[in-house]
C-alpha positions as CSV (number, residue, x, y, z in Angstrom):
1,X,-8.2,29.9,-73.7
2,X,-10.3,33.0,-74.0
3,X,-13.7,33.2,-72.1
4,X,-16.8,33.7,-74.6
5,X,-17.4,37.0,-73.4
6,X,-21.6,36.3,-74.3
7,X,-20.8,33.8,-72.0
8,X,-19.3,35.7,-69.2
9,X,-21.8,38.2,-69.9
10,X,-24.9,35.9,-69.1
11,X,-23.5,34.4,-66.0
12,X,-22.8,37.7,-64.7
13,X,-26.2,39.2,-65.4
14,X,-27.5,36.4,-63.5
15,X,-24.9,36.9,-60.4
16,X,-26.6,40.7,-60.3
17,X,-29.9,39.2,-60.4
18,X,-29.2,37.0,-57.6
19,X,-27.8,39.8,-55.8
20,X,-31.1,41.8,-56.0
21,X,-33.2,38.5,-54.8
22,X,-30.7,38.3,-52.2
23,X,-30.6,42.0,-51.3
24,X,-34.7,42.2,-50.3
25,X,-33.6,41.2,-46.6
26,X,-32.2,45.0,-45.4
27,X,-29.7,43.5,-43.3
28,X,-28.6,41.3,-46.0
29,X,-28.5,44.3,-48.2
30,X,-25.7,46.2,-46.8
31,X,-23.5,43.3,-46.4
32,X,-24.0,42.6,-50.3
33,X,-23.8,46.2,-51.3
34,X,-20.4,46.9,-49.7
35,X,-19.1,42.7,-50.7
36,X,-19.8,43.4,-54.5
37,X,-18.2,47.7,-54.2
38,X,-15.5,45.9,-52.4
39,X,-14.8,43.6,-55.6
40,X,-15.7,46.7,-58.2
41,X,-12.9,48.4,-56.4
42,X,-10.8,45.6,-57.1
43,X,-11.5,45.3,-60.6
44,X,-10.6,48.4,-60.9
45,X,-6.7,47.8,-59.4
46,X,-6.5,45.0,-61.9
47,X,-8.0,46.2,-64.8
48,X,-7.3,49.5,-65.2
49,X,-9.9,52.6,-66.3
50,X,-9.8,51.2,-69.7
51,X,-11.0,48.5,-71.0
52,X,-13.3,46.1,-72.9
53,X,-15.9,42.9,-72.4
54,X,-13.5,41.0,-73.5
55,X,-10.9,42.4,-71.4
56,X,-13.2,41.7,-68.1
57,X,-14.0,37.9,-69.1
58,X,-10.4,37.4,-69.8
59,X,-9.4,38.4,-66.3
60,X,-12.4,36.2,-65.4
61,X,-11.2,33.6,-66.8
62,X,-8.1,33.1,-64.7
63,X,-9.8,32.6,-61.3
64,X,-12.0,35.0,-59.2
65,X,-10.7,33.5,-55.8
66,X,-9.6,37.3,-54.7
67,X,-13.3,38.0,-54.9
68,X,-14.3,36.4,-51.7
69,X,-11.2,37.8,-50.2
70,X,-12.2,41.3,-51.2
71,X,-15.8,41.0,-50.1
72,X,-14.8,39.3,-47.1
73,X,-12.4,42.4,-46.1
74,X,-16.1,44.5,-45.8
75,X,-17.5,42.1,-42.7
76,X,-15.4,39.0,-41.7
77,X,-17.6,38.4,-39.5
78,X,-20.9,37.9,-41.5
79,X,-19.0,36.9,-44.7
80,X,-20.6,33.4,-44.6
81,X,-24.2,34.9,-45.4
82,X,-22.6,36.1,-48.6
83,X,-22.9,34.1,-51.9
84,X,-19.7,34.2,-53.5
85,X,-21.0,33.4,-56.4
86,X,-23.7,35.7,-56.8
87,X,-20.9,38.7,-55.1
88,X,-18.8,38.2,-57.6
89,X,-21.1,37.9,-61.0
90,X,-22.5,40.6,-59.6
91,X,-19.8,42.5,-59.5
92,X,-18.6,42.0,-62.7
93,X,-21.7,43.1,-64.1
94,X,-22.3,46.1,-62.6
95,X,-18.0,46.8,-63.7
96,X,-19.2,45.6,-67.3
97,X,-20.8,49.3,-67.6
98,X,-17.6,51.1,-67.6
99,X,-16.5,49.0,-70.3
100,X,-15.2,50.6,-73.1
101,X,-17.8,49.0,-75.5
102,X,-20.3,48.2,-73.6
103,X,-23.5,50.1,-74.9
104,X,-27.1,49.8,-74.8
105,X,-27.1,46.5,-72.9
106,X,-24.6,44.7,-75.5
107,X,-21.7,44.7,-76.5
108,X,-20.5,47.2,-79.9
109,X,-18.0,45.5,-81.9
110,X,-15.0,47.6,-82.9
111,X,-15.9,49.8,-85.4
112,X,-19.2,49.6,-85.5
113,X,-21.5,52.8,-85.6
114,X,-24.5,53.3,-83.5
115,X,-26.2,54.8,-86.5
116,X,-25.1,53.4,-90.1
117,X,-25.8,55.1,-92.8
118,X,-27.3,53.2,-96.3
């Protein structure tokens, strides 16, 4: 079964949100920083440089359990002040920028112009 992708979308914007309440403590800051690059670098292993929304929520959709691994790879031993949650959402909304049709803050459906002519 498919993700809804506005789904996806909204939990992940709130992931980065929490990241950026989280991320006020300095210390807590660079732990988070390198946890959610450590799960962008991932993402880009599994997904490729190409790719859509709907191709990020899909991979979402079948488990995000190597998310903790990867951000637990950047400081085992302060991995339990991470959220895993918030890592993770976060992650995949910062990744959702590279996406292929991702563009002013939404999603463009396939052949859709950014200007259309009437």
């Amino acid at each position: 079964m498919d993700y809804p992708v506005e789904s996806a979308i909204y939990q992940w914007e709130e992931g980065d949100r929490r990241v950026s309440e989280l991320s006020r403590d300095p210390e807590l800051s660079r732990i988070l920083d390198r946890a959610v690059e450590a799960v962008r670098d991932e993402l880009r292993r599994r997904i490729g440089p190409s790719f859509t929304a709907a191709d990020l929520a899909e991979l979402y959709s079948r488990g995000t359990d190597w998310c903790l691994a990867a951000a637990r790879r950047t400081d085992p031993e302060r991995a339990s002040t991470l959220d895993p949650q918030a890592v993770t959402d976060g992650a995949f909304w910062r990744h959702l920028r590279s996406a292929s049709d991702w563009a002013g803050g939404r999603v463009v459906p396939a052949g859709e112009d950014e200007e259309e002519v009437g």
